[in-house]
C-alpha positions in Angstrom: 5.8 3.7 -20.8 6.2 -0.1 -21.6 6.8 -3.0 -19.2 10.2 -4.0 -18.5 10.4 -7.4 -18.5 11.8 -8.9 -15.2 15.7 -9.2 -14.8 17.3 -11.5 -11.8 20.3 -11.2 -9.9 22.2 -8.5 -9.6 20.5 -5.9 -12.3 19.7 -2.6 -11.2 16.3 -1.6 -10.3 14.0 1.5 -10.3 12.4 0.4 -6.7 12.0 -2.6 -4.7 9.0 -3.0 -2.9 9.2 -4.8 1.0 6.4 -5.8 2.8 3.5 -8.8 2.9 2.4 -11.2 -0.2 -1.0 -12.4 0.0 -3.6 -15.1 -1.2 -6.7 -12.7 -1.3 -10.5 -14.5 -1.3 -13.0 -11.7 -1.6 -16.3 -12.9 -0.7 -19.5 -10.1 -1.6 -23.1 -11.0 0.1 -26.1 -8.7 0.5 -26.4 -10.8 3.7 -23.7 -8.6 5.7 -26.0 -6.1 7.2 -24.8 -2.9 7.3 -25.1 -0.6 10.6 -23.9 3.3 11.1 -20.6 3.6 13.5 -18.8 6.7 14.2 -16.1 4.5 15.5 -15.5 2.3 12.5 -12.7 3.3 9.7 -15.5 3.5 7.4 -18.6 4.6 9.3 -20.3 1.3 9.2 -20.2 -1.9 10.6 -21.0 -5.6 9.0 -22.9 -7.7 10.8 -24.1 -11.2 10.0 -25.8 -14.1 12.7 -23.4 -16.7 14.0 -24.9 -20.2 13.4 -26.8 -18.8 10.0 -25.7 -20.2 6.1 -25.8 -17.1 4.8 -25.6 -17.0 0.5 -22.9 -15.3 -1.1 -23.5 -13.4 -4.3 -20.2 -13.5 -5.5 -16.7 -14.9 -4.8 -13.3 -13.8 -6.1 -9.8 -14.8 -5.9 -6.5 -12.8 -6.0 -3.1 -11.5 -4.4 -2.6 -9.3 -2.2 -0.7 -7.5 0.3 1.2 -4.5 0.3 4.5 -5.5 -0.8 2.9 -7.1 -4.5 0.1 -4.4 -4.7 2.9 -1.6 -4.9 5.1 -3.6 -7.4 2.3 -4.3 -9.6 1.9 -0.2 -9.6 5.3 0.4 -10.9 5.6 -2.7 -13.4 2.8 -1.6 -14.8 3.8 2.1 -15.3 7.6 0.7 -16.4 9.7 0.8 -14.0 12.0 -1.9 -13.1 10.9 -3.3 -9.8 11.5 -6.5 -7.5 10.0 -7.2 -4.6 11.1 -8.5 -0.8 8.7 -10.8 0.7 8.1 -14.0 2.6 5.8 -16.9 1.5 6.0 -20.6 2.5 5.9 -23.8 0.4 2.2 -24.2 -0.5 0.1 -23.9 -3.4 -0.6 -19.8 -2.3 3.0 -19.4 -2.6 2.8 -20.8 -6.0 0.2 -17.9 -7.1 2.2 -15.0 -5.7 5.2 -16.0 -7.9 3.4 -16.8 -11.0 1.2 -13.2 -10.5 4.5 -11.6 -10.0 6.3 -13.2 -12.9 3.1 -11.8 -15.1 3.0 -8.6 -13.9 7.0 -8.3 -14.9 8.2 -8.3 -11.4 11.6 -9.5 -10.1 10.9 -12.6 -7.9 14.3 -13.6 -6.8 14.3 -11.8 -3.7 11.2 -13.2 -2.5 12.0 -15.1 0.7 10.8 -19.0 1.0 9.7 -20.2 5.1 9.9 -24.1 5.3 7.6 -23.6 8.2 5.0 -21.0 8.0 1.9 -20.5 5.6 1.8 -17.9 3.0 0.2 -14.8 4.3 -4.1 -15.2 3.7 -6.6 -12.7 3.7 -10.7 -13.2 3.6 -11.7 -10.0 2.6 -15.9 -9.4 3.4 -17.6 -7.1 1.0 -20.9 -5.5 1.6 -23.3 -4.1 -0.9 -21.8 -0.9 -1.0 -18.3 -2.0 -1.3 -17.2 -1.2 2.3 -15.2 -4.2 3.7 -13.6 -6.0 6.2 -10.6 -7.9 6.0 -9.7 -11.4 8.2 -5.9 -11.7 8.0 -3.5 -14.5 8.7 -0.1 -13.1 8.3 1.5 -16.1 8.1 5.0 -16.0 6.7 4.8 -11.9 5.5 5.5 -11.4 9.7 8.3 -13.0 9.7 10.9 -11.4 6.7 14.6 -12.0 7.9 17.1 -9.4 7.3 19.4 -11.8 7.3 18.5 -13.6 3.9 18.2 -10.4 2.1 21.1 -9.9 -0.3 21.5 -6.3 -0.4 24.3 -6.8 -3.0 22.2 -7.8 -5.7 18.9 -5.2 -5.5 20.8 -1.9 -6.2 17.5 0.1 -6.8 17.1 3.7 -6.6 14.1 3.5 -4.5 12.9 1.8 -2.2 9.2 1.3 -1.6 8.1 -0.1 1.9 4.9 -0.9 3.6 4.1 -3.1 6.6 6.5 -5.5 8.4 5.0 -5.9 11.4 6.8 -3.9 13.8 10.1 -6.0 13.4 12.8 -3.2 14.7 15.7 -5.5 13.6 14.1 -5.4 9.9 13.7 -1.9 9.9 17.2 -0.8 11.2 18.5 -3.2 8.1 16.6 -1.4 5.6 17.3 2.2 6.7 21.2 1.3 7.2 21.3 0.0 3.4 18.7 3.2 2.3 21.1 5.8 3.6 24.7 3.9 2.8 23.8 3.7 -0.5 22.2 6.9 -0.8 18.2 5.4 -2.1 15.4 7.3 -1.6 12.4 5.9 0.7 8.7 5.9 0.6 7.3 4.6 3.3 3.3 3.5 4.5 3.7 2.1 7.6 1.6 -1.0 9.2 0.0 -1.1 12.4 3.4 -2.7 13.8 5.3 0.0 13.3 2.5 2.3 14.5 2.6 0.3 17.6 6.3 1.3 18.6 5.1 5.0 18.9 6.6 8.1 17.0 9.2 8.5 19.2 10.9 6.0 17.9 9.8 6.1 14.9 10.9 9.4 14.2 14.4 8.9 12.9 13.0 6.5 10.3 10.8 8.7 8.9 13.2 11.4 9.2 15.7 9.6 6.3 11.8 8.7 4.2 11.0 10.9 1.3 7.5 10.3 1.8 5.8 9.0 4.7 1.9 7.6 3.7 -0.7 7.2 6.3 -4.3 7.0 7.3 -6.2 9.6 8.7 -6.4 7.3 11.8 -3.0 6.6 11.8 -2.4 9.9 11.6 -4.0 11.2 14.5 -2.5 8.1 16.6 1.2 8.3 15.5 0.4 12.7 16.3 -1.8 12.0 19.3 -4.3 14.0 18.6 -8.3 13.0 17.4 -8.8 11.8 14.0 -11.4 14.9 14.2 -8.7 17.1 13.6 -6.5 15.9 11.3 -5.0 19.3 10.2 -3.6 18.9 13.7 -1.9 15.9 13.1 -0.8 17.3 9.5 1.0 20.0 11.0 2.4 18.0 14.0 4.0 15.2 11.2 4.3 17.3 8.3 7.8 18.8 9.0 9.0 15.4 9.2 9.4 13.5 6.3 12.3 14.7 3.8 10.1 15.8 1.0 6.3 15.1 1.9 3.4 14.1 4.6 0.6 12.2 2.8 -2.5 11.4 4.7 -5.4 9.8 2.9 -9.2 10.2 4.3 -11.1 7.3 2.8 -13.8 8.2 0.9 -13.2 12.1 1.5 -9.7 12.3 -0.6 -6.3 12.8 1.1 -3.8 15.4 1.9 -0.6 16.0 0.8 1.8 18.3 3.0 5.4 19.5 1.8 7.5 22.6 3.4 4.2 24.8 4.5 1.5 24.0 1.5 -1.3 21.4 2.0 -3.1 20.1 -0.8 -6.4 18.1 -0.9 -8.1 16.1 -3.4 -11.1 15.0 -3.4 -12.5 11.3 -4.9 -13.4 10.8 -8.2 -17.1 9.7 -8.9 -18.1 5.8 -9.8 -19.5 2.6 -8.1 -17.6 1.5 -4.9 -17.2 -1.9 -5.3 -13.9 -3.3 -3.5 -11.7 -0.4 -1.5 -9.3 -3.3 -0.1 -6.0 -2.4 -1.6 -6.8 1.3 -2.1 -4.2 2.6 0.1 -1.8 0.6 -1.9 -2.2 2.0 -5.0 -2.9 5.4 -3.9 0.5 5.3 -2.0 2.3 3.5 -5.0 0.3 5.3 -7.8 1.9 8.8 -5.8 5.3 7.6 -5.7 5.1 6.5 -9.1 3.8 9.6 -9.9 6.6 11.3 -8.3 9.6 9.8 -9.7 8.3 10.5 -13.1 7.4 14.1 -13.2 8.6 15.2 -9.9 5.9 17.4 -9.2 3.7 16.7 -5.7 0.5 17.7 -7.3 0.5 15.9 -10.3 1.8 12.4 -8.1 -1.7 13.0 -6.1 -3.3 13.0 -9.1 -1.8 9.7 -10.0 -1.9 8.7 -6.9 -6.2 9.4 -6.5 -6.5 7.8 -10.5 -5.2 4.5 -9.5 -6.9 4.4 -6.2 -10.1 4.9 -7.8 -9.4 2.3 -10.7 -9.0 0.0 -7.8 -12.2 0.3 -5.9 -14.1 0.4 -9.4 -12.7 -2.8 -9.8 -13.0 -6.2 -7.6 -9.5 -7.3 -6.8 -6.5 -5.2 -5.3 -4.4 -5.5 -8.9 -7.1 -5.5 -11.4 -8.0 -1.8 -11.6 -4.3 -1.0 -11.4 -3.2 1.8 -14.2 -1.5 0.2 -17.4 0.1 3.1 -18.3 0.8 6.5 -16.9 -2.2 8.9 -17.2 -2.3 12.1 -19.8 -2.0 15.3 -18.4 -5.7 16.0 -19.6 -6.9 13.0 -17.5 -4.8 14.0 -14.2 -6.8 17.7 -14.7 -9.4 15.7 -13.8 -9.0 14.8 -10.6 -10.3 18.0 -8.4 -6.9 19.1 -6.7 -7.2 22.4 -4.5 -4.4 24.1 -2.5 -5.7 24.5 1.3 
């Protein structure tokens, strides 16, 4: 499917993605030492001497966050999309718009803060690709309702990731969502984790497809992450068409009226797994509004996850076009 170029104002849209806009320095040194830990979200810790120079190997600069990651997923499988931000007025700003305007994305909702920084993110790579990630929010936290012009963004999706727990946010979106009848995808940050599933259940109730981590999983179901087909079956029921839970470097789960399926990752070089989530979240939901069929959006959704960590950066390994039926047969899918 082509790219649609960008249209402003008050054009209708395939999905509009919501959520944080980053300025993304990876940074990649054998120097981080690498330790096992059953407690860390992926087995190992980093570990480096305070007071050392320590050399890096490499250094790479890009944009992030979840709101852009998504949309660059959808512009580049054709769909119309525009995104709702928050940057401020410095030169990061500047490279999250120009990004957006070549990736095809509507900019015109993007929200401008006189005050605040543009969200920035240090992302640590070891060796192995494993990383961690030092985040300054900056103006992402801080979307207002208020200057969103729901008006102009008819869409018939709506895509959204973390805005930092902000309740008054969320009530905004899910009013417009169900008055004019768009469909939601939703992967939660760890604000909105923080507020508990209690009240987060009547949001996810009106979502399509809810997208978490394994971890998140366990903490929104309270239950260990040990047993996550506990926490499948506690949030499955939930969302209005599917439960998906991904499991790192083991796959992730996908759990719709009664029937869990699991794939497994595809083989190649870990290089970067920052932005992962994203475009296994958006590569499913893409996958979804074009075929329709829960199986075949998880084999999107695993294809552009695994472009991503084959590639350094959270855009560049991004799919430019949807996949072939004979290359989605080759992501190992199996009914549980």
């Amino acid at each position: 499917m082509a790219r649609k170029k960008s249209q402003g104002g008050s054009s209708r849209f395939d999905i509009v993605t919501i959520g944080s806009a980053t300025q993304d320095v990876f940074v990649q040194s054998d120097a981080f030492k690498t330790i096992k830990d059953p407690h860390a979200p992926d087995g190992v810790d980093a570990c480096f001497p305070m007071g050392a120079k320590l050399p890096l190997d490499d250094i790479f600069f890009d944009t992030g966050g979840g709101a852009t990651n998504a949309a660059a997923t959808f512009a580049r499988l054709g769909w119309k999309t525009t995104c709702i931000t928050r940057v401020g007025t410095d030169p990061a700003a500047e490279v999250i718009h120009r990004a957006l305007h070549e990736l095809g994305i509507d900019a015109s909702h993007v929200q401008i803060d006189p005050k605040r920084k543009t969200a920035y993110s240090v992302i640590l790579l070891s060796g192995i690709g494993h990383r961690s990630i030092l985040s300054h929010r900056g103006a992402s936290a801080e979307i207002n309702p208020k200057e969103i012009n729901w008006k102009n963004i008819p869409a018939k999706w709506i895509y959204l990731t973390s805005v930092s727990g902000k309740k008054d946010l969320l009530k905004s979106i899910f009013t417009h969502a169900g008055e004019k009848k768009m469909r939601v995808a939703w992967n939660p940050g760890g604000g909105e984790l923080k507020l508990g599933l209690e009240m987060l259940t009547p949001w996810i109730l009106e979502c399509d497809f809810l997208s978490v981590n394994r971890e998140e999983a366990a903490e929104l179901s309270g239950v260990s992450p040990r047993h996550v087909e506990s926490a499948i079956h506690r949030l499955g029921p939930l969302p209005k068409q599917a439960l998906i839970v991904t499991d790192g470097g083991k796959g992730a789960y996908v759990h719709s009226r009664g029937t869990t399926w699991h794939a497994k990752t595809m083989r190649g070089k870990r290089v970067n797994t920052a932005g992962a989530g994203d475009a296994f979240g958006s590569g499913f939901v893409a996958g979804a509004m074009k075929t329709g069929n829960l199986e075949k959006a998880l084999a999107v959704g695993m294809l552009n996850a695994h472009g991503v960590i084959t590639h350094m950066g959270a855009k560049h390994g991004i799919l430019s076009k949807f996949p072939s039926l004979f290359t989605m047969k080759r992501v190992p899918i199996k009914k549980l």
